[in-house]
N, CA and C atoms as a LAMMPS dump frame, in Angstrom:
ITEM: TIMESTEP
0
ITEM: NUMBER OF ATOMS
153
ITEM: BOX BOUNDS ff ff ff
-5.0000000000000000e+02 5.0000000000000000e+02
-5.0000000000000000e+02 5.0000000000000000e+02
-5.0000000000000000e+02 5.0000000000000000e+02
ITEM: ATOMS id mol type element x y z
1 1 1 N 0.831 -1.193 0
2 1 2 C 0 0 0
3 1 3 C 0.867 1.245 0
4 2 1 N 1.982 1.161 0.259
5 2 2 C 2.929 2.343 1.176
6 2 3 C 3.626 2.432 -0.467
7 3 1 N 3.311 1.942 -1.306
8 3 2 C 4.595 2.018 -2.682
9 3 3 C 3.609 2.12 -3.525
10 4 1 N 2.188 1.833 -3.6
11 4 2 C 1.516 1.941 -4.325
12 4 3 C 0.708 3.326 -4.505
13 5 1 N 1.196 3.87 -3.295
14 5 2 C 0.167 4.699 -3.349
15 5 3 C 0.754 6.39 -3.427
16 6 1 N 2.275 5.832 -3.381
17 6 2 C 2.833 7.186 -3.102
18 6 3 C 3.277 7.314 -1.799
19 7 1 N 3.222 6.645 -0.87
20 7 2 C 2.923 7.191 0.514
21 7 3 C 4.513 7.87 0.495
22 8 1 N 5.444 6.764 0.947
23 8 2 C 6.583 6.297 0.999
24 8 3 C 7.342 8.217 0.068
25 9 1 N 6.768 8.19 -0.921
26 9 2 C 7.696 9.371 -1.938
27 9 3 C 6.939 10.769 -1.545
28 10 1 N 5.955 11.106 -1.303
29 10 2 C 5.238 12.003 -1.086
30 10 3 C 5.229 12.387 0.503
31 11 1 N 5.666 11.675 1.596
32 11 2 C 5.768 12.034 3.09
33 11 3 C 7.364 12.403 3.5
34 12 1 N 7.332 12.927 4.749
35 12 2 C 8.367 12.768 5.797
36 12 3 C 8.896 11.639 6.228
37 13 1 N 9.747 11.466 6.59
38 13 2 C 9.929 9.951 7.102
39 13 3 C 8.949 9.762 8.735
40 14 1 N 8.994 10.638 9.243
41 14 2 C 7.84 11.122 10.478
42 14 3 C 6.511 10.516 10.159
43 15 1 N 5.962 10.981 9.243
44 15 2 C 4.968 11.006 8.446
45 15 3 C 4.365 9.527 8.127
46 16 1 N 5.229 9.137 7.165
47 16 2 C 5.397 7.724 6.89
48 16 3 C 5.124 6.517 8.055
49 17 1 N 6.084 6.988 9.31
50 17 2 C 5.68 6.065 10.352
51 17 3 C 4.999 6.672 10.839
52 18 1 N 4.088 7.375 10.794
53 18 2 C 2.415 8.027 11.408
54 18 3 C 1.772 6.878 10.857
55 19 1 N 1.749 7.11 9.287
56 19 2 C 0.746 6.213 8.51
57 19 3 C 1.113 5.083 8.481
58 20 1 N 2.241 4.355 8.697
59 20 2 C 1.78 2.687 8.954
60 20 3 C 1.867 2.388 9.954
61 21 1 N 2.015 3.46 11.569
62 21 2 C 1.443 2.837 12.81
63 21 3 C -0.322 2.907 12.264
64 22 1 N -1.191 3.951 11.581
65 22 2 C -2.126 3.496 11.45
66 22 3 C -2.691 2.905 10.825
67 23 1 N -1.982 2.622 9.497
68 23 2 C -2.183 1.334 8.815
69 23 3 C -2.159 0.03 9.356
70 24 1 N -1.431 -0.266 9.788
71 24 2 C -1.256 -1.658 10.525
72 24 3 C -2.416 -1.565 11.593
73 25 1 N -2.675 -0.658 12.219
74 25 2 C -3.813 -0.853 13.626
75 25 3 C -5.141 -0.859 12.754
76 26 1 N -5.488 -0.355 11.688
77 26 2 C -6.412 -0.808 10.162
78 26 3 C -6.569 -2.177 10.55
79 27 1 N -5.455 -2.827 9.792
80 27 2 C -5.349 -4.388 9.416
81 27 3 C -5.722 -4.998 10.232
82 28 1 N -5.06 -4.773 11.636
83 28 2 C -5.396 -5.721 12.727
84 28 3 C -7.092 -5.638 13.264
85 29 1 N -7.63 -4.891 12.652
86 29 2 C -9.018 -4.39 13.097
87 29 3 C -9.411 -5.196 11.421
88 30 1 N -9.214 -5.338 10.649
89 30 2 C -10.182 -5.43 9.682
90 30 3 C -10.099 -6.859 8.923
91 31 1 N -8.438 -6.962 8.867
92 31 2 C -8.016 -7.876 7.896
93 31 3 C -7.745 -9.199 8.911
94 32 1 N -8.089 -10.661 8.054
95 32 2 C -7.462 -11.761 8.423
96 32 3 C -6.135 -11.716 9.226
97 33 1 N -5.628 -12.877 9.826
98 33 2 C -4.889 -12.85 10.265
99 33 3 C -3.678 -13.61 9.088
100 34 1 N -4.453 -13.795 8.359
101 34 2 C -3.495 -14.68 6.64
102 34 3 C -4.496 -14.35 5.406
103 35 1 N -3.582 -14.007 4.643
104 35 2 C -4.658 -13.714 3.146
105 35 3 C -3.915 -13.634 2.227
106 36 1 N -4.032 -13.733 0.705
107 36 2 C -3.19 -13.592 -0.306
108 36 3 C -3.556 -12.573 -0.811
109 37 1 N -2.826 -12.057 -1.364
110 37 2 C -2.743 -10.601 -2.202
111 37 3 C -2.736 -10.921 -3.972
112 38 1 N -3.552 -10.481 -4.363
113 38 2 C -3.716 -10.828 -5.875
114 38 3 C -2.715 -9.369 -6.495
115 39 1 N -1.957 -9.847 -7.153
116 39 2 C -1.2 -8.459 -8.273
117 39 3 C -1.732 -8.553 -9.68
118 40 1 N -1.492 -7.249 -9.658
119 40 2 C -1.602 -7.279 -11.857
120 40 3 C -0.202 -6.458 -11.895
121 41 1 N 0.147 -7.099 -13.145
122 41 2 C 1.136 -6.197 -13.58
123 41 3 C 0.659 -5.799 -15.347
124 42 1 N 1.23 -4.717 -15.816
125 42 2 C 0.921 -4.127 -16.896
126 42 3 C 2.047 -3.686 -17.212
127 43 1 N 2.284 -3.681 -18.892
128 43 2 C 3.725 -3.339 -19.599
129 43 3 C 3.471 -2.71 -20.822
130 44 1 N 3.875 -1.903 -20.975
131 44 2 C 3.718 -1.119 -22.254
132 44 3 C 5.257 -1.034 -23.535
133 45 1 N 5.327 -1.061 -24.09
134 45 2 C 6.437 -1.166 -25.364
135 45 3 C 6.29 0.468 -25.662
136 46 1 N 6.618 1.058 -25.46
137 46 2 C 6.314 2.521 -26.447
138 46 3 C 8.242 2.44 -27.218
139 47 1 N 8.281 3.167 -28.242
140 47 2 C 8.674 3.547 -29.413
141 47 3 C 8.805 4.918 -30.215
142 48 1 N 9.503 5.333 -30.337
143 48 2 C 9.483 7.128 -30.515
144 48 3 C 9.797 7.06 -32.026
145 49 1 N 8.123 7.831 -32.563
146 49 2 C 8.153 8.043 -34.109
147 49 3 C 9.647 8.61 -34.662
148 50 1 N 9.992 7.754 -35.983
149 50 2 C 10.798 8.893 -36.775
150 50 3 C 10.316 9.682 -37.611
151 51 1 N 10.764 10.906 -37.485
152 51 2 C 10.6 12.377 -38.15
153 51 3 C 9.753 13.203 -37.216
Protein backbone atom coordinates (compact mmCIF):
# COMPACT_ATOMS: atom_id res chain seq x y z
CA UNK A 1 0.00 0.00 0.00
CA UNK A 2 2.93 2.34 1.18
CA UNK A 3 4.59 2.02 -2.68
CA UNK A 4 1.52 1.94 -4.32
CA UNK A 5 0.17 4.70 -3.35
CA UNK A 6 2.83 7.19 -3.10
CA UNK A 7 2.92 7.19 0.51
CA UNK A 8 6.58 6.30 1.00
CA UNK A 9 7.70 9.37 -1.94
CA UNK A 10 5.24 12.00 -1.09
CA UNK A 11 5.77 12.03 3.09
CA UNK A 12 8.37 12.77 5.80
CA UNK A 13 9.93 9.95 7.10
CA UNK A 14 7.84 11.12 10.48
CA UNK A 15 4.97 11.01 8.45
CA UNK A 16 5.40 7.72 6.89
CA UNK A 17 5.68 6.07 10.35
CA UNK A 18 2.42 8.03 11.41
CA UNK A 19 0.75 6.21 8.51
CA UNK A 20 1.78 2.69 8.95
CA UNK A 21 1.44 2.84 12.81
CA UNK A 22 -2.13 3.50 11.45
CA UNK A 23 -2.18 1.33 8.81
CA UNK A 24 -1.26 -1.66 10.53
CA UNK A 25 -3.81 -0.85 13.63
CA UNK A 26 -6.41 -0.81 10.16
CA UNK A 27 -5.35 -4.39 9.42
CA UNK A 28 -5.40 -5.72 12.73
CA UNK A 29 -9.02 -4.39 13.10
CA UNK A 30 -10.18 -5.43 9.68
CA UNK A 31 -8.02 -7.88 7.90
CA UNK A 32 -7.46 -11.76 8.42
CA UNK A 33 -4.89 -12.85 10.27
CA UNK A 34 -3.49 -14.68 6.64
CA UNK A 35 -4.66 -13.71 3.15
CA UNK A 36 -3.19 -13.59 -0.31
CA UNK A 37 -2.74 -10.60 -2.20
CA UNK A 38 -3.72 -10.83 -5.87
CA UNK A 39 -1.20 -8.46 -8.27
CA UNK A 40 -1.60 -7.28 -11.86
CA UNK A 41 1.14 -6.20 -13.58
CA UNK A 42 0.92 -4.13 -16.90
CA UNK A 43 3.73 -3.34 -19.60
CA UNK A 44 3.72 -1.12 -22.25
CA UNK A 45 6.44 -1.17 -25.36
CA UNK A 46 6.31 2.52 -26.45
CA UNK A 47 8.67 3.55 -29.41
CA UNK A 48 9.48 7.13 -30.52
CA UNK A 49 8.15 8.04 -34.11
CA UNK A 50 10.80 8.89 -36.77
CA UNK A 51 10.60 12.38 -38.15
Amino acid sequence: MRSCRGVGASLSAEAVAQWEKEHLALLAQIAPASFEVQHYAAMAELRKKDG
